[in-house]
MIMIVEX-180569 format. One line per field, with one value per residue: residue number from 1; residue in three letters; x, y, z of N, C-alpha, C, O, CB in turn. Coordinates in steps of 0.05 Angstrom, whole numbers, plus 5000, padded with zeros to 4 digits. Glycine has a CB too. Example, Ala and Ser with C-alpha at 12.3 -4.5 7.8 and 13.67 -1.06 7.14 Angstrom:
2
num = [1; 2]
residu = [ala; ser]
nu = [5264; 5257]
nv = [4886; 4955]
nw = [5156; 5142]
cau = [5246; 5273]
cav = [4910; 4979]
caw = [5156; 5143]
cu = [5264; 5258]
cv = [4934; 5001]
cw = [5156; 5157]
ou = [5285; 5268]
ov = [4934; 5023]
ow = [5169; 5161]
cbu = [5226; 5282]
cbv = [4911; 4988]
cbw = [5181; 5114]
This chain:
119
num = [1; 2; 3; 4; 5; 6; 7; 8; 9; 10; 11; 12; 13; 14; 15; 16; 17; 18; 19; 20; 21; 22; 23; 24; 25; 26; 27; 28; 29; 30; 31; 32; 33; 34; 35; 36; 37; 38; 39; 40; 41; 42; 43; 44; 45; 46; 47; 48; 49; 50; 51; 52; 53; 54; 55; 56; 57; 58; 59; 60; 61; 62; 63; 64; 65; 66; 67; 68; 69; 70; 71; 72; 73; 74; 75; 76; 77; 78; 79; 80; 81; 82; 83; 84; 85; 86; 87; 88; 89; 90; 91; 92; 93; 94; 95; 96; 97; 98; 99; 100; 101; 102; 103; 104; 105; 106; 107; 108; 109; 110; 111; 112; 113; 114; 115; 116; 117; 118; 119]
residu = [unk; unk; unk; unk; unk; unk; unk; unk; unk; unk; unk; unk; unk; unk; unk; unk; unk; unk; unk; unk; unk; unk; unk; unk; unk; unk; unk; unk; unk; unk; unk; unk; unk; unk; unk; unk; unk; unk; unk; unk; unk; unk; unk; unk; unk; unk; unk; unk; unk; unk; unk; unk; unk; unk; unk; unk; unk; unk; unk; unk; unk; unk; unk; unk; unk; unk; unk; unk; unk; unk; unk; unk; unk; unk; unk; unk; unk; unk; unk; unk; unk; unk; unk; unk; unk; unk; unk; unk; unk; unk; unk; unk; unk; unk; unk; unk; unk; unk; unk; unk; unk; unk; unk; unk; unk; unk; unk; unk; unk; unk; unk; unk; unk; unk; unk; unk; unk; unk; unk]
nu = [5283; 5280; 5240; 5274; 5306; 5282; 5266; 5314; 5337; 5301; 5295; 5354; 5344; 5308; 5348; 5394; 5379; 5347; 5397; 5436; 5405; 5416; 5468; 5465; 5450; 5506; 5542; 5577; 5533; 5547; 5528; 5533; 5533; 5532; 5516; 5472; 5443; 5398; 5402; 5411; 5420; 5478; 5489; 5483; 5442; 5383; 5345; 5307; 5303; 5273; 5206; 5148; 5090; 5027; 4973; 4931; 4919; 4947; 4920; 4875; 4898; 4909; 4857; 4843; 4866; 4856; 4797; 4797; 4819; 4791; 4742; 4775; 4770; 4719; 4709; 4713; 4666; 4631; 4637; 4610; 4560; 4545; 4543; 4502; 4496; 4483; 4483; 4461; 4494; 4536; 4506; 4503; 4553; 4568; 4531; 4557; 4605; 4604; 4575; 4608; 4637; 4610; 4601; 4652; 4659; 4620; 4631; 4686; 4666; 4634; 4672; 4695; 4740; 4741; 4727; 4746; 4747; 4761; 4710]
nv = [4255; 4299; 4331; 4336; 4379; 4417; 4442; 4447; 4497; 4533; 4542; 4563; 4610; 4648; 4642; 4679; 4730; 4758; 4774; 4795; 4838; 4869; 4880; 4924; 4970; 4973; 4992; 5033; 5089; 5124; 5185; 5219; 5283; 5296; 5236; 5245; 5280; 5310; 5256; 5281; 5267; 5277; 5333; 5388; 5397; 5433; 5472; 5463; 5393; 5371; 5387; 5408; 5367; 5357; 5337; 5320; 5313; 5267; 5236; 5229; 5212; 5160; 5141; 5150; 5104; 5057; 5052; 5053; 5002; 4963; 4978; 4957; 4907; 4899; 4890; 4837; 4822; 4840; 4807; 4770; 4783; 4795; 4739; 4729; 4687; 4688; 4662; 4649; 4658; 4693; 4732; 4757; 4757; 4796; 4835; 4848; 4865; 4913; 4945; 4945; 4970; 5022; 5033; 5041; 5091; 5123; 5127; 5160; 5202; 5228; 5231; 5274; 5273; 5277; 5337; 5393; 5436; 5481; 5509]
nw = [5206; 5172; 5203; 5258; 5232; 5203; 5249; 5275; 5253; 5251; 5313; 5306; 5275; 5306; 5356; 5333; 5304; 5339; 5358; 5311; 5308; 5358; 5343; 5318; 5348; 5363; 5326; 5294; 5260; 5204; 5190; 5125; 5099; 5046; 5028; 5040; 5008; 4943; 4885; 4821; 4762; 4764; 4778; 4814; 4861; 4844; 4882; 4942; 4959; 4998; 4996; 5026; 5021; 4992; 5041; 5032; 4978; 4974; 5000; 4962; 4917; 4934; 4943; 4887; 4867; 4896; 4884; 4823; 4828; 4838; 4806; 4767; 4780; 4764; 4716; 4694; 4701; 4665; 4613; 4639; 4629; 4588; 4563; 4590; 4633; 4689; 4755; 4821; 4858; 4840; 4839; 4893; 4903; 4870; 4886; 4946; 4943; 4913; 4954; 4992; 4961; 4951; 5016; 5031; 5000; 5011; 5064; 5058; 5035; 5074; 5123; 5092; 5055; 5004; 4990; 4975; 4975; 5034; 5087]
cau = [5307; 5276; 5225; 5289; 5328; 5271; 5258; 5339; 5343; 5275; 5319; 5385; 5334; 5305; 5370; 5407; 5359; 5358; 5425; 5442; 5390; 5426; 5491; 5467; 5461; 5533; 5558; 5566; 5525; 5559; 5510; 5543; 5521; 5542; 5499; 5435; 5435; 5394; 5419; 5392; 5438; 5514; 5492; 5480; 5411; 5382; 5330; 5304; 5288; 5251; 5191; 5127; 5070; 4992; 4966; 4897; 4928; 4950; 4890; 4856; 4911; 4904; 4825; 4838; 4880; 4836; 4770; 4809; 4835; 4759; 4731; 4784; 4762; 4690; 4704; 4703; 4641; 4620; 4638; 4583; 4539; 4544; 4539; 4473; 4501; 4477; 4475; 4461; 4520; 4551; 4490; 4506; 4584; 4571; 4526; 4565; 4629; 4580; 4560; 4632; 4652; 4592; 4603; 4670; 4656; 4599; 4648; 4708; 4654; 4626; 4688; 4710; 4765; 4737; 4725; 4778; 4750; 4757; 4703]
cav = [4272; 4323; 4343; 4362; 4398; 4445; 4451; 4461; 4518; 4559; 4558; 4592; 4630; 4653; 4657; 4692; 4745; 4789; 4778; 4809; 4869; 4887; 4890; 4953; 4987; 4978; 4993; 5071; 5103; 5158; 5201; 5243; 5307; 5284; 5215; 5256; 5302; 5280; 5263; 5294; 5272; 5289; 5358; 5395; 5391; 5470; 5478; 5441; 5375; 5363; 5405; 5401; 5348; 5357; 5308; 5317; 5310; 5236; 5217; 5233; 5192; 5136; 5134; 5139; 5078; 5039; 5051; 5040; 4970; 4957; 4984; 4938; 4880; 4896; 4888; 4812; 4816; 4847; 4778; 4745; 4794; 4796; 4714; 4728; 4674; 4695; 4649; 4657; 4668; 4707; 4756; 4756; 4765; 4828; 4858; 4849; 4874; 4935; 4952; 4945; 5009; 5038; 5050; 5058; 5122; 5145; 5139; 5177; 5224; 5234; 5236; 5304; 5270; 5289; 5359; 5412; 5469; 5482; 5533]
caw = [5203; 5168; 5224; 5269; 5212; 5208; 5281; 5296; 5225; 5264; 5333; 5297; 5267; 5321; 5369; 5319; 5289; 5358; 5365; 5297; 5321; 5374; 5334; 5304; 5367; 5380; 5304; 5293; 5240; 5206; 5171; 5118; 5077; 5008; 5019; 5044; 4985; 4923; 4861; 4805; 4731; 4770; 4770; 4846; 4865; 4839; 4902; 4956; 4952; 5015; 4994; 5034; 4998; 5014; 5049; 5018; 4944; 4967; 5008; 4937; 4897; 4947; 4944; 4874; 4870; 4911; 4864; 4802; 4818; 4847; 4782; 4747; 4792; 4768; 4687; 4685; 4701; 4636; 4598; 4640; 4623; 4551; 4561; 4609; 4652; 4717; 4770; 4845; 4876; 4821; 4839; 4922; 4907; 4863; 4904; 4966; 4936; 4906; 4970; 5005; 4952; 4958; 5046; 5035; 4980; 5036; 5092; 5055; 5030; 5103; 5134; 5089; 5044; 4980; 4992; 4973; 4988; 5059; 5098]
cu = [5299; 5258; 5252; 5308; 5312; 5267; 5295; 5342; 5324; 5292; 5333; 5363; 5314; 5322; 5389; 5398; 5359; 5386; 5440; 5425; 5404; 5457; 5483; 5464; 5484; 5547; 5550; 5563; 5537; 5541; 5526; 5532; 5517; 5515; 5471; 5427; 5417; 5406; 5402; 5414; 5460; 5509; 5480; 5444; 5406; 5363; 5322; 5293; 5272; 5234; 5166; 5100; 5040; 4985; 4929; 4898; 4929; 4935; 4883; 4867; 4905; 4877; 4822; 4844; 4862; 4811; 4775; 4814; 4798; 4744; 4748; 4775; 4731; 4691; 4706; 4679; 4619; 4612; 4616; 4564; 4522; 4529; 4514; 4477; 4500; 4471; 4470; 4477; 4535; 4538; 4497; 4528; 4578; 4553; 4531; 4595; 4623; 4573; 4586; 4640; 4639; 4596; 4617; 4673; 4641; 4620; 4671; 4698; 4648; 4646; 4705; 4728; 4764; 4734; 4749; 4781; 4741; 4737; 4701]
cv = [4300; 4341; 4364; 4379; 4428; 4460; 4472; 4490; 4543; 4561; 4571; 4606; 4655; 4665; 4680; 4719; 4769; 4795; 4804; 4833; 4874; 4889; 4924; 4981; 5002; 4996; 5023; 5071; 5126; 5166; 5229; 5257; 5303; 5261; 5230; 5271; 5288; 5284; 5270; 5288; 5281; 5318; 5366; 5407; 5432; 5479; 5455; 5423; 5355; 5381; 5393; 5384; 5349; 5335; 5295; 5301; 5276; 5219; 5206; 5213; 5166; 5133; 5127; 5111; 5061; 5032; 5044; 5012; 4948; 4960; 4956; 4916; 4876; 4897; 4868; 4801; 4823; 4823; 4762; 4762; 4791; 4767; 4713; 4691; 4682; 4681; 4664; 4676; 4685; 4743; 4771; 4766; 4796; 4852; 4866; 4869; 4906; 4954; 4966; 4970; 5014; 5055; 5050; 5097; 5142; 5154; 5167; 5200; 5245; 5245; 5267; 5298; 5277; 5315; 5380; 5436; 5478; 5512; 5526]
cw = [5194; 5186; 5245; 5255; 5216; 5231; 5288; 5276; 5249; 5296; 5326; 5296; 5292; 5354; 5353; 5308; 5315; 5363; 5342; 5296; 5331; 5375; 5322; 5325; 5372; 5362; 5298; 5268; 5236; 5180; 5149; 5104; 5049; 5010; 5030; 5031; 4964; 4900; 4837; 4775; 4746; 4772; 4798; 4836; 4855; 4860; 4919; 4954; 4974; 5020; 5011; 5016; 5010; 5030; 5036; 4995; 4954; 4982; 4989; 4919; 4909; 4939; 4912; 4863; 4863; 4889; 4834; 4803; 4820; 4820; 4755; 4755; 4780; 4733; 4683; 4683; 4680; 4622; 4607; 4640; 4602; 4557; 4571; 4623; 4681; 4736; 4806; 4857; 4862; 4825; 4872; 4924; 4906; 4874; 4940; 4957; 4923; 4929; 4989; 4983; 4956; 4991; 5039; 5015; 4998; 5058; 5084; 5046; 5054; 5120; 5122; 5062; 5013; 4975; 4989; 4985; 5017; 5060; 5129]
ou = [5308; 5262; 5253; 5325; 5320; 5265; 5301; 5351; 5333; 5301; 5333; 5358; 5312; 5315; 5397; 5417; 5368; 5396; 5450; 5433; 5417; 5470; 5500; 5472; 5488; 5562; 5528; 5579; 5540; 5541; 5529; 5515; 5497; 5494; 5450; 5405; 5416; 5417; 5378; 5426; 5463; 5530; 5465; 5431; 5422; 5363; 5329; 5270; 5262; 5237; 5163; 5092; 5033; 4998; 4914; 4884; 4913; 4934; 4882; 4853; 4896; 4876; 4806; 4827; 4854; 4807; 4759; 4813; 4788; 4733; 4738; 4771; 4719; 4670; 4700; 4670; 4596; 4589; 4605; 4546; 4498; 4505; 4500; 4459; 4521; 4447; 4475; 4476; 4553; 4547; 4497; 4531; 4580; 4555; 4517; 4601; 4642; 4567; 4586; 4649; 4642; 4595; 4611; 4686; 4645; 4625; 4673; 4713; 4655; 4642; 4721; 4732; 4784; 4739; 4768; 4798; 4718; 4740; 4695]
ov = [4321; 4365; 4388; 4392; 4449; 4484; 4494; 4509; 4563; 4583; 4594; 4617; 4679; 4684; 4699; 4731; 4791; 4816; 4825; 4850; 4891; 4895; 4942; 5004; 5025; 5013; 5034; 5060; 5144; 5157; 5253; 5244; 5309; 5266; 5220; 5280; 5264; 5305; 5263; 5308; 5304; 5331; 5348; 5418; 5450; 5504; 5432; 5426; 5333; 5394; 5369; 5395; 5342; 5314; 5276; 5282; 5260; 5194; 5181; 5198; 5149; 5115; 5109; 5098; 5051; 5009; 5032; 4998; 4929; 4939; 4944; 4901; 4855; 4906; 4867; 4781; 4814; 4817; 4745; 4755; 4787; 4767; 4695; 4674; 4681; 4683; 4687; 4700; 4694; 4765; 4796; 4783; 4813; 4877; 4881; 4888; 4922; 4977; 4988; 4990; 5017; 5079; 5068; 5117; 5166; 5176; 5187; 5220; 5269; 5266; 5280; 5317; 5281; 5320; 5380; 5449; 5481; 5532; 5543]
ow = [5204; 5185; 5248; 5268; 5225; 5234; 5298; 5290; 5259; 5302; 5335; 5317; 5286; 5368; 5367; 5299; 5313; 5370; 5350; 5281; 5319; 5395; 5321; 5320; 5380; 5372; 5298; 5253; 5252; 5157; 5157; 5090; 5034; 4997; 5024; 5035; 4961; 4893; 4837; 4768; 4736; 4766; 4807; 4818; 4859; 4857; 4914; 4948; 4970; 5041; 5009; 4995; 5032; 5029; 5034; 4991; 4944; 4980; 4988; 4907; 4893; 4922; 4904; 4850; 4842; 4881; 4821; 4782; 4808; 4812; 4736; 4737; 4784; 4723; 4659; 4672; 4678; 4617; 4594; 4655; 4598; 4557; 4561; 4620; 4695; 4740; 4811; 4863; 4876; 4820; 4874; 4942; 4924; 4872; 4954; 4971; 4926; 4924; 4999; 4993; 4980; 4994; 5023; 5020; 5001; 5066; 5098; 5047; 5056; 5133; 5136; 5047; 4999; 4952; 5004; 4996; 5023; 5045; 5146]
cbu = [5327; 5267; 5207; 5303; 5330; 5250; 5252; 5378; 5322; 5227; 5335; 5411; 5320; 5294; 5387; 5413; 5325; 5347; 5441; 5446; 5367; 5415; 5502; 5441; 5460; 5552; 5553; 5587; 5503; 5601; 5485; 5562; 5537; 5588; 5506; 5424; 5463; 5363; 5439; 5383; 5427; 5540; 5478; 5512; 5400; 5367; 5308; 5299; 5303; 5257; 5187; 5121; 5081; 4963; 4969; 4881; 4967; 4978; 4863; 4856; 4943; 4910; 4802; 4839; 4890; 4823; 4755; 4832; 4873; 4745; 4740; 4810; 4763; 4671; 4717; 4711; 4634; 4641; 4665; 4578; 4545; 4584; 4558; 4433; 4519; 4461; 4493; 4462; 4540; 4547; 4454; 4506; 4609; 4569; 4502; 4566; 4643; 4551; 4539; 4650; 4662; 4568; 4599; 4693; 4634; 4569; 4671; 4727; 4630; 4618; 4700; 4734; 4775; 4719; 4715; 4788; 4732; 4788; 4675]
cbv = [4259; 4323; 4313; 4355; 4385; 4446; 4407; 4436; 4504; 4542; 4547; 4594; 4616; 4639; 4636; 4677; 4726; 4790; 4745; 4797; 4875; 4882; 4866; 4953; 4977; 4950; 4970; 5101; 5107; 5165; 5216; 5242; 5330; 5260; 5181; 5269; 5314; 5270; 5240; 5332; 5297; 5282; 5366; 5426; 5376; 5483; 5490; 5443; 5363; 5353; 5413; 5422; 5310; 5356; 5310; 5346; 5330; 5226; 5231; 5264; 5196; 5134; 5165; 5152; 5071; 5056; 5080; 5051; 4954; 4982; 5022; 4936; 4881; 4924; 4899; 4798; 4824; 4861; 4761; 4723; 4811; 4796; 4698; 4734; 4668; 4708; 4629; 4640; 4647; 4691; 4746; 4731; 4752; 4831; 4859; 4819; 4853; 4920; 4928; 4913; 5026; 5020; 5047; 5037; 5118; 5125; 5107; 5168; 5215; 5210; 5212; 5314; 5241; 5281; 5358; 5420; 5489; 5482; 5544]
cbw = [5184; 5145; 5243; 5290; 5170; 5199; 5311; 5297; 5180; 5267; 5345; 5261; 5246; 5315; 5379; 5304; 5281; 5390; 5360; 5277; 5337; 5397; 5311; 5280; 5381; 5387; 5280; 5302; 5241; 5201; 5195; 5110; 5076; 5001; 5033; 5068; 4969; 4913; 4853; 4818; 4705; 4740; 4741; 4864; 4909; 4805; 4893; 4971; 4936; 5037; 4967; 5043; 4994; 4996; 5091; 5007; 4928; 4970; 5016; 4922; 4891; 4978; 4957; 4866; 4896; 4939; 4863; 4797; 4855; 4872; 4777; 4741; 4827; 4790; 4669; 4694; 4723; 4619; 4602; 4669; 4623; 4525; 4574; 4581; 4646; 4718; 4765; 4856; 4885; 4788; 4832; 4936; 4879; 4834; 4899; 4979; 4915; 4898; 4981; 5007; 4928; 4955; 5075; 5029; 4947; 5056; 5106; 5038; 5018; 5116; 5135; 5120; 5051; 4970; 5012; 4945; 4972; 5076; 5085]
C-alpha cells in the first residue's frame, strides 16, 4: 500500500507542478512604483538605490569567502598536531586538500582576479 501511495503523491506531483507554472503566464502582474522603491526607516529613500557595484570588489569578497572557510576547515588539524598523531591517510587528505587551494589561488592569481591595478 505504501509503495502505490508514494508512486500515485510523485504523479500529482508531477501533473500538477507544470500546470501551476503555466498559471502564472495567464495571471497579470502588476508592477507598481511604491512596491519597487526601497524602504529605508518610513522615510523616502534620499538617493539612488540602484547604484552600480564592482564586480572585482565581489570576485575578491567571494575568493575571500572561499579561503576563509578552507582555512577554517584546515584548524582541526592543529589538535592532531599538538597530539603528533599522524597517520597515513590523515597525511594524503591534507596534502590533497593543500594542493586543491593551492591551484585554485594559482588559477585566480593567473587568471587576473587579484590584481587591482589595471595597465
Amino acid at each position: 500500500m505504501m509503495k502505490y501511495t508514494i508512486s500515485v503523491l510523485f504523479i500529482l506531483c508531477v501533473l500538477f507542478l507544470p500546470l501551476i507554472g503555466s498559471l502564472t503566464k495567464w495571471y497579470p502582474s502588476q508592477t507598481q512604483t511604491c512596491k519597487m522603491t526601497a524602504f529605508e526607516c518610513g522615510f523616502e529613500p534620499l538617493g539612488e538605490t540602484r547604484i552600480p557595484f564592482s564586480m572585482r570588489f565581489f570576485v575578491l569578497v567571494v575568493l575571500f569567502l572561499i579561503f576563509d572557510v578552507e582555512v577554517a576547515l584546515l584548524l582541526p588539524i592543529l589538535t592532531k598536531i599538538i597530539n603528533l598523531s599522524w597517520s597515513t591517510n590523515m597525511c594524503v587528505t591534507l596534502m590533497v586538500f593543500l594542493m586543491i587551494l593551492l591551484f585554485g589561488l594559482a588559477y585566480e592569481w593567473k587568471e587576473g582576479s587579484l590584481n587591482w591595478v589595471t595597465q
